[in-house]
C-alpha positions in Angstrom: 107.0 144.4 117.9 107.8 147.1 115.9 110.4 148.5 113.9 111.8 151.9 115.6 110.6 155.0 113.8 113.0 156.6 111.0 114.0 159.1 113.2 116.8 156.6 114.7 118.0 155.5 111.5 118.9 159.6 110.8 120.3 159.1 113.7 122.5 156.7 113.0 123.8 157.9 109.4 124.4 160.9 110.4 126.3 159.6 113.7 128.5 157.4 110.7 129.3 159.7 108.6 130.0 162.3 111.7 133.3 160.6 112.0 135.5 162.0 114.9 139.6 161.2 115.2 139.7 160.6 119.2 142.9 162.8 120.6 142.9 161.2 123.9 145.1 158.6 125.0 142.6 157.5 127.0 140.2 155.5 124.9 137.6 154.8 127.0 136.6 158.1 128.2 136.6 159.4 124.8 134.2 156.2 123.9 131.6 157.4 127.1 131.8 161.1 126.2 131.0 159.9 122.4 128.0 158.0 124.0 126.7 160.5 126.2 126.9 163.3 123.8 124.7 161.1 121.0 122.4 159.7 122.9 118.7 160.4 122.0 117.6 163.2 125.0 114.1 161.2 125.6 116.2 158.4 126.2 119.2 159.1 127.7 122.2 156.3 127.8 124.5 157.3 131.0 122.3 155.2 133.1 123.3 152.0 131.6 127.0 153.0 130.9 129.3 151.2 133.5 133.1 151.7 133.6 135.4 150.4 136.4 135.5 153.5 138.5 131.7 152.9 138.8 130.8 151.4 142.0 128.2 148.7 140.2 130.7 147.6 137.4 132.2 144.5 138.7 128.6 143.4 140.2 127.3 143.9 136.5 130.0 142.5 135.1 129.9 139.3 137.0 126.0 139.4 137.0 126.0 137.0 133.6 129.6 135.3 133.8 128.1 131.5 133.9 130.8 130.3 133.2 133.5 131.2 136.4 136.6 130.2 135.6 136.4 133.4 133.6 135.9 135.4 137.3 139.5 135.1 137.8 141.6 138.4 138.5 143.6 137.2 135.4 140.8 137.5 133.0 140.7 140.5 130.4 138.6 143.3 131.7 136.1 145.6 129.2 136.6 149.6 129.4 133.0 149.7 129.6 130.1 147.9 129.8 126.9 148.7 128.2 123.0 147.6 129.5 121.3 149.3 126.8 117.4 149.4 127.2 116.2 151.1 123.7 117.6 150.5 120.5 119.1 153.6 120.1 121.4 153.0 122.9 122.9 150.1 120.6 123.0 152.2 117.1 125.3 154.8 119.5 127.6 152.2 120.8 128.3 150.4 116.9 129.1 154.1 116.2 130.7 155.5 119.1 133.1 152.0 118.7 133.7 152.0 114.8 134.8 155.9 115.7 137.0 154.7 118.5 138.5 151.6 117.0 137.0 149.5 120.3 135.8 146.1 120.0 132.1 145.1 120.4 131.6 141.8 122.8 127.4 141.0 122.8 126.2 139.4 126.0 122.7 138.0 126.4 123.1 134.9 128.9 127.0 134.7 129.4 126.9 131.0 128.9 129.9 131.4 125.9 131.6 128.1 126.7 134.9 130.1 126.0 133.8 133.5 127.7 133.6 134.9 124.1 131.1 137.4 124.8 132.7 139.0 127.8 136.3 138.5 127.5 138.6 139.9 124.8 142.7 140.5 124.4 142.3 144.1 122.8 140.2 147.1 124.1 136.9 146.0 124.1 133.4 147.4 125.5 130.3 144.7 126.3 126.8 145.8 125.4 125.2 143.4 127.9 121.6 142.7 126.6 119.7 142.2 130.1 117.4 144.8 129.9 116.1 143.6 126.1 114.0 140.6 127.5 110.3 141.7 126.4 108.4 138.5 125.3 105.2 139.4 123.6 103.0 135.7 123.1 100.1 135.0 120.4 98.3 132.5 120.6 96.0 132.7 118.0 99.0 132.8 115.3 101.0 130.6 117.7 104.1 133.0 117.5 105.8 135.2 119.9 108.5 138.1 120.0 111.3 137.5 122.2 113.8 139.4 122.7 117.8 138.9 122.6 118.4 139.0 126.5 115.4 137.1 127.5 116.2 133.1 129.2 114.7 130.3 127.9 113.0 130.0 131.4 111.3 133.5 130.7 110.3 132.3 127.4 109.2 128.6 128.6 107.5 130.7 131.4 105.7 133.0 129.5 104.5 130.4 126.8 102.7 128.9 129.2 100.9 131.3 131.2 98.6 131.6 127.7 98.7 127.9 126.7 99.0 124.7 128.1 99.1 123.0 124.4 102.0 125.1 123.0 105.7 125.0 123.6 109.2 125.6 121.7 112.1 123.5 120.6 115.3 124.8 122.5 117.4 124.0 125.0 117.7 122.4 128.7 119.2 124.9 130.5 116.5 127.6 131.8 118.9 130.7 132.4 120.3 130.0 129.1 119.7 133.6 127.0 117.9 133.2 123.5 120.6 135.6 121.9 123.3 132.9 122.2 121.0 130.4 121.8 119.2 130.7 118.5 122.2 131.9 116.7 124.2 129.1 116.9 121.2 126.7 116.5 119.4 125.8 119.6 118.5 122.1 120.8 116.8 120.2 123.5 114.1 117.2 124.4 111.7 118.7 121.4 114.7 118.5 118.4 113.6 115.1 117.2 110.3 116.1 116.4 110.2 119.9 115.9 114.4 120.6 115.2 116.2 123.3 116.3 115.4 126.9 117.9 116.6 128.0 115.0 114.8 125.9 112.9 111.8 127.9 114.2 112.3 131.5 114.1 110.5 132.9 111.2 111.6 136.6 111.7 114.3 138.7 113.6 115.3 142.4 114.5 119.0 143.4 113.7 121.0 146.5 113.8 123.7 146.3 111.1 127.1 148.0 111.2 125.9 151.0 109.8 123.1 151.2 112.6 120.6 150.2 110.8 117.6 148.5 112.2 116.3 145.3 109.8 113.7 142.6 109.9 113.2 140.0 107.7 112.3 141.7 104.8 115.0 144.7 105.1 118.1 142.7 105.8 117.4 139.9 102.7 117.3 136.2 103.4 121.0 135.9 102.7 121.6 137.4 105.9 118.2 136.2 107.7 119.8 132.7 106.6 123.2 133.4 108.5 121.9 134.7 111.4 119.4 131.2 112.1 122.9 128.9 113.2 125.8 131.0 112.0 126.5 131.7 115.4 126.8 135.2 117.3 128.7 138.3 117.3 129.4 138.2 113.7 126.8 139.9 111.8 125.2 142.1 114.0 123.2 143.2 117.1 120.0 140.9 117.1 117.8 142.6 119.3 114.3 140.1 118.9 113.1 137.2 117.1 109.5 136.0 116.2 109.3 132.2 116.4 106.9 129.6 115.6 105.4 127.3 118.6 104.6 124.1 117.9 101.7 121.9 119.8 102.3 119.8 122.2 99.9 117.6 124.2 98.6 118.6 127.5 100.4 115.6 129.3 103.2 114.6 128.4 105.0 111.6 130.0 108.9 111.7 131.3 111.4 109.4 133.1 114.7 109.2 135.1 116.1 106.7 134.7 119.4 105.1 136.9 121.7 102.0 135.7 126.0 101.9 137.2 128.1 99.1 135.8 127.0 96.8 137.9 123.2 97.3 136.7 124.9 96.9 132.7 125.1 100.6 132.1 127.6 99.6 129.7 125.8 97.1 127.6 122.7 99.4 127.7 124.6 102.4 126.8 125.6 100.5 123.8 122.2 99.3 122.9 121.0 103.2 123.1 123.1 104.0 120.2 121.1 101.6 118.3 118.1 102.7 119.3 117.7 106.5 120.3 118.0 108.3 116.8 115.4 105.5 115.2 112.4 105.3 117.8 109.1 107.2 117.4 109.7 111.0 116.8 107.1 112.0 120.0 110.2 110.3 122.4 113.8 111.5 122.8 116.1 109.2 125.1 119.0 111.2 126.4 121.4 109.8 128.3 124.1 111.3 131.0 127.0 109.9 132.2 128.8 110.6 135.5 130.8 109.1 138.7 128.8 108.5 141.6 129.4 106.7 145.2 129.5 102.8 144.8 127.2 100.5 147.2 131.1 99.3 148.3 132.1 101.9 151.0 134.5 104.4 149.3 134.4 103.6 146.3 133.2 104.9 143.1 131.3 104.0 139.9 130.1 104.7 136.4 126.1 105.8 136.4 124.4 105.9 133.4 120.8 108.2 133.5 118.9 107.4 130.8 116.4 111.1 130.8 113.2 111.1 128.6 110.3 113.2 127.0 107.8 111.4 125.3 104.7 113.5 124.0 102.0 111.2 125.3 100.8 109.5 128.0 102.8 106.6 129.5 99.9 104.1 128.5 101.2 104.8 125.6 105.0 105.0 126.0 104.9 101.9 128.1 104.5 99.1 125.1 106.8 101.7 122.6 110.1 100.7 124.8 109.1 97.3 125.2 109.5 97.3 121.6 112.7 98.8 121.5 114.6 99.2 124.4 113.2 96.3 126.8 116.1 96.2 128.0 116.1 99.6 129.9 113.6 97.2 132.0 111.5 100.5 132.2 108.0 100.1 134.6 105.2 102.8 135.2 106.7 103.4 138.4 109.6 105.1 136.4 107.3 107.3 134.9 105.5 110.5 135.3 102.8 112.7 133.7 102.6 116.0 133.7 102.2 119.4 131.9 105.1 120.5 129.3 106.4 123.4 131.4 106.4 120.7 134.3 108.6 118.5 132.2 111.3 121.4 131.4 112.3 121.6 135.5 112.1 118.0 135.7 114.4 116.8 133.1 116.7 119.6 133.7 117.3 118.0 137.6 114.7 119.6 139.5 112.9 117.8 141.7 109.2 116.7 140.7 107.1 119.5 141.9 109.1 122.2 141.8 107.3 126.0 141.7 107.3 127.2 138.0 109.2 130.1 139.2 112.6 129.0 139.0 112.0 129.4 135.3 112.7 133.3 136.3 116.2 132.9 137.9 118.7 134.4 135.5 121.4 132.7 137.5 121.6 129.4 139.0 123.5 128.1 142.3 126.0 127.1 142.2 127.6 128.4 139.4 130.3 126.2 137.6 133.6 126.3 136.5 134.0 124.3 132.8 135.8 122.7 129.7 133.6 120.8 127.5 133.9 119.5 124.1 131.6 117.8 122.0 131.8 115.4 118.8 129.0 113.9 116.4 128.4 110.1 116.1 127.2 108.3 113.1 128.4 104.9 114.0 127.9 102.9 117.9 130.9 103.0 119.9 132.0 99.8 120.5 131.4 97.5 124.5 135.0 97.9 124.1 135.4 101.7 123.3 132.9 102.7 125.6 134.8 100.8 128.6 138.0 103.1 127.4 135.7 105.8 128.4 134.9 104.5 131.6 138.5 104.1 132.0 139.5 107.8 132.0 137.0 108.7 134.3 138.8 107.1 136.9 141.6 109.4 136.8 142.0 112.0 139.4 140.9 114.8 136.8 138.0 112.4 135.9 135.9 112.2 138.8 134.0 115.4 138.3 133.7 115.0 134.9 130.4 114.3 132.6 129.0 112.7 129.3 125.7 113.9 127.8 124.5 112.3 124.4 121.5 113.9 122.5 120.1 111.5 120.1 119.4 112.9 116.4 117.3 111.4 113.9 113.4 112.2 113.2 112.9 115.7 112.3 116.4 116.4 112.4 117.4 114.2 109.5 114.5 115.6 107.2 116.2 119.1 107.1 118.6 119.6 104.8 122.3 120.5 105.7 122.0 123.8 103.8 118.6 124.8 105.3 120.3 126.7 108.1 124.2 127.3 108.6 123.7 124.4 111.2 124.9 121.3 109.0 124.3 118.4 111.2 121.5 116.7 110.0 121.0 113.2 108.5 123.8 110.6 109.5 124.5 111.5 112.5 123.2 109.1 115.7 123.7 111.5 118.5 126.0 114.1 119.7 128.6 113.6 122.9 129.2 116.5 124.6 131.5 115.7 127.4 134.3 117.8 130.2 134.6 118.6 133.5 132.2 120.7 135.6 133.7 122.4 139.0 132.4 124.6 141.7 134.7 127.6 142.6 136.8 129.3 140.4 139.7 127.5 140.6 140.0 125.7 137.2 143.6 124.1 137.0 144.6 123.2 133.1 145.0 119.7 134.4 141.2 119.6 133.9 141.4 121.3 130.5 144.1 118.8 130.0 142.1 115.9 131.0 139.1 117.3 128.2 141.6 117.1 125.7 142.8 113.4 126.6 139.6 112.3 126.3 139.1 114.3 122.8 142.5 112.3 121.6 141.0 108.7 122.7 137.8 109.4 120.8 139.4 110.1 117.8 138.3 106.9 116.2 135.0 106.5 117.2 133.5 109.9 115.8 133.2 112.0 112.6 135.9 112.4 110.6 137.1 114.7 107.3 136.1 117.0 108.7 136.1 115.7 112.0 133.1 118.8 113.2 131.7 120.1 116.0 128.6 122.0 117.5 129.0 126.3 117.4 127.4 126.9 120.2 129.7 124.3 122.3 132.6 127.2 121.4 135.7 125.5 121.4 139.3 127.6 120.6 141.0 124.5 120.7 139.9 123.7 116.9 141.5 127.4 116.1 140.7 130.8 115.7 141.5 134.1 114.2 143.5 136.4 114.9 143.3 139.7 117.8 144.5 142.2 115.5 144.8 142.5 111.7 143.5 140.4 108.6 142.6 136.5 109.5 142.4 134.6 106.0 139.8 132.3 104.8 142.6 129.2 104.7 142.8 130.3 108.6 139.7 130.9 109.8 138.1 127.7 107.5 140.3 125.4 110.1 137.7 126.3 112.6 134.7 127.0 110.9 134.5 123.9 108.6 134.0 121.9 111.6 131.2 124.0 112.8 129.6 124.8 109.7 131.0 121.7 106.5 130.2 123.6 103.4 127.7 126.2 104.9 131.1 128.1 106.3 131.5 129.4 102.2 128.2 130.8 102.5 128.8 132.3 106.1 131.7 133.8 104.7 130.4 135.7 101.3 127.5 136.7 103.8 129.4 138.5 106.3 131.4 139.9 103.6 129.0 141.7 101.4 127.6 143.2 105.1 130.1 143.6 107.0 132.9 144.4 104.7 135.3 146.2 107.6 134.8 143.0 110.1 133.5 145.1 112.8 132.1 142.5 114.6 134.7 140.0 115.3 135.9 137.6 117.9 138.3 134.8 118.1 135.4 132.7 116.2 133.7 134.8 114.0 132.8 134.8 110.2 135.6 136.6 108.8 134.8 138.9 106.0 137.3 138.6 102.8 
């Protein structure tokens, strides 16, 4: 992929420093007239432009909303959406919105957990990145180019239709975007052998606030650095990124495995935490935790899945937990082999078998209402504070509610915390990322309420001073800056230590040297100072 020819970089400094005072009340049609009349003529932006009065703006606006409970009529609206296909389109809109003092929202996915990149309190505009999802793949350097709006199901997709021995370390979710993604990190069922997403990209395209277009090379590793964790929306527009695949075998084995209570989901839920972040680097045990229907008629009970990828063949995985986690009581039957791209639809819930092709959905059904948190764990939770757990989940607000840990260790805890802006590394057993998942878009705060409960009563059991969380599980509970005006370090650090530890000083001197005006902002984004 390369760089755009010099042409658009006159373009944009002479847009810059073409600096028009807007004499319209009406902010928005000054923005669209500003776009239109800077456009490149080859390549012509009023195509992609979207405002309400246009009969497609509410389908394209809802198109990449995973999220629903941000669908509801109460939800902040953008003056204009943006579905730019050719970098020129974006170098307009920094521009056109520096000129008309309108706030930037980037969308790739729309799976912000707090709607961040489609929802905003002052005038904003969204540049919507689903028409930037080429994916060029190399396998004889084992890289690929991948752009900003692509899914992870594209990517998975597209990895293998040229090899059957290559994959890459990110996440579960298939119409996950890799925009989102890689900035704030990046994991899945590959982490404790390969790391993060993020841990992998070895190169990136980004348009700056001056409209500038930068690799590698151009924008320093300063700002390469921030960009690999620091989470979006705060440094720039990054349009692609070249990763590294990693090898993988051509089989690979995987399991799902069922326990409730009355099968000792407890006790072997407690035994995992001994376990997960210390077995052989080729297997990741995750484990997720939900209500189900009881054998008893009408009742309910706890069910623990215990969901694995082990890069081998079950021969071979087979005597590995009898070692260490006989208790699981796992047999071959519990196992299958298969391909790698076989094992991403599988141990995201598809059924065994499934075509390849609903790696290429952008959105799946149904779509869900949510409040999730998460926390890091570097000591087991008690029998004892696991069954106060249990206990909440019998409350009304409880029953749809879910627990998903990710066990850490292996590759993870050979990175250092300062490697990327993603800081948790070494120490930490496994993340829980836990909340309540509803369809329809109906989300009453009782639920959010109920999240935050939960959060209180786990207080003990999970990392404290600071007490930190995962970026890309955006919480605005932990705080956030402010809509208008100057937000302080002291202020913003209240948030973004969690996040980041000590990487968030870095993050900060990063987005200040280039992005000294804090044009791209949001209620969680590096602040410049």
């Amino acid at each position: 992929m390369e760089i755009p020819t010099s042409s658009l970089l006159s373009l944009a400094l002479v847009l810059l420093f073409s600096f028009v005072l807007s004499t319209s009340a009406d902010i928005h049609e000054n923005f669209v007239q500003c776009l239109t009349s800077h456009s490149l003529n080859a390549i012509p932006i009023s195509q992609f432009i979207f405002t309400p009065n246009n009969s497609s703006y509410t389908s394209v606006l809802e198109s990449s909303i995973q999220n629903i409970r941000f669908l509801s009529p109460a939800t902040p609206k953008p003056l204009v959406i943006i579905t730019p296909s050719h970098e020129s389109h974006i170098q307009v809109a920094i521009i056109c919105a520096r000129n008309h003092d309108l706030q930037i929202r980037i969308r790739s996915g729309g799976h912000d957990h707090e709607g961040l990149s489609y929802v905003s309190h002052v005038p904003f505009f969204v540049l919507d990145m689903i028409n930037l999802r080429s994916i060029s793949v190399d396998v004889e350097t084992s890289t690929v180019w991948v752009q900003s709006g692509a899914t992870l199901g594209e990517l998975y997709y597209r990895i293998a239709e040229k090899s059957k021995t290559l994959a890459f370390p990110a996440g579960f979710c298939p119409t996950v975007s890799v925009g989102g993604h890689f900035s704030g990190g990046g994991y899945g069922f590959l982490l404790r052998k390969f790391g993060l997403a993020a841990d992998n990209v070895i190169d990136a395209i980004l348009i700056d606030v001056n409209g500038r277009i930068l690799d590698r090379e151009s924008m320093g590793e300063d700002l390469f650095w921030a960009i690999r964790g620091g989470s979006g929306g705060s440094f720039g527009v990054i349009i692609a990124w070249k990763i590294k695949l990693v090898p993988v075998p051509s089989i690979v084995t995987v399991f799902r495995v069922p326990r409730t209570l009355e099968q000792n989901a407890t006790m072997l839920v407690h035994r995992w935490q001994y376990i997960a972040d210390k077995i052989d680097k080729d297997l990741v045990i995750t484990t997720f935790i939900n209500m189900v229907n009881s054998s008893e008629e009408g009742n309910k009970t706890f069910e623990a899945t215990f969901r694995s990828l082990f890069l081998g063949r079950v021969d071979e995985l087979l005597p590995l937990m009898q070692k260490n986690f006989p208790e699981l009581g796992l047999v071959r039957a519990d196992c299958l082999e298969m391909s790698w791209i076989e094992s991403t639809l599988y141990l995201y819930g598809f059924p065994n078998g499934s075509s390849l092709d609903v790696l290429l959905d952008r959105i799946l059904v149904p779509r869900m209402s949510f409040k999730i948190k998460l926390d890091y764990v570097q000591e087991p939770i008690s029998e004892i504070g696991l069954e106060g757990i249990w206990k909440r989940f019998h409350e009304e607000e409880g029953a749809p509610a879910m627990i998903m840990m990710i066990p850490y260790g292996g590759k993870m805890s050979e990175i250092p915390e300062s490697e990327t802006p993603f800081p948790h590394r070494a120490g930490n057993k496994y993340h829980i990322a836990y909340g309540v998942n509803l369809e329809g878009v109906e989300f009453s705060s009782r639920y959010t309420d109920w999240t935050r409960r939960l959060y209180s009563y786990l207080a003990p059991y999970v990392s404290k001073s600071p007490r930190v969380a995962y970026a890309n599980y955006r919480d605005l509970d932990l705080g956030q800056n402010n809509d208008k005006g100057y937000t302080s370090y002291a202020q913003a650090s209240i948030w973004g230590v969690k996040y980041f530890k000590n990487n968030f000083n870095r993050l900060v001197h990063v987005k200040t040297m280039v992005d000294p005006g804090n044009f791209f902002r949001h209620e969680q984004s590096i602040p410049s100072v």
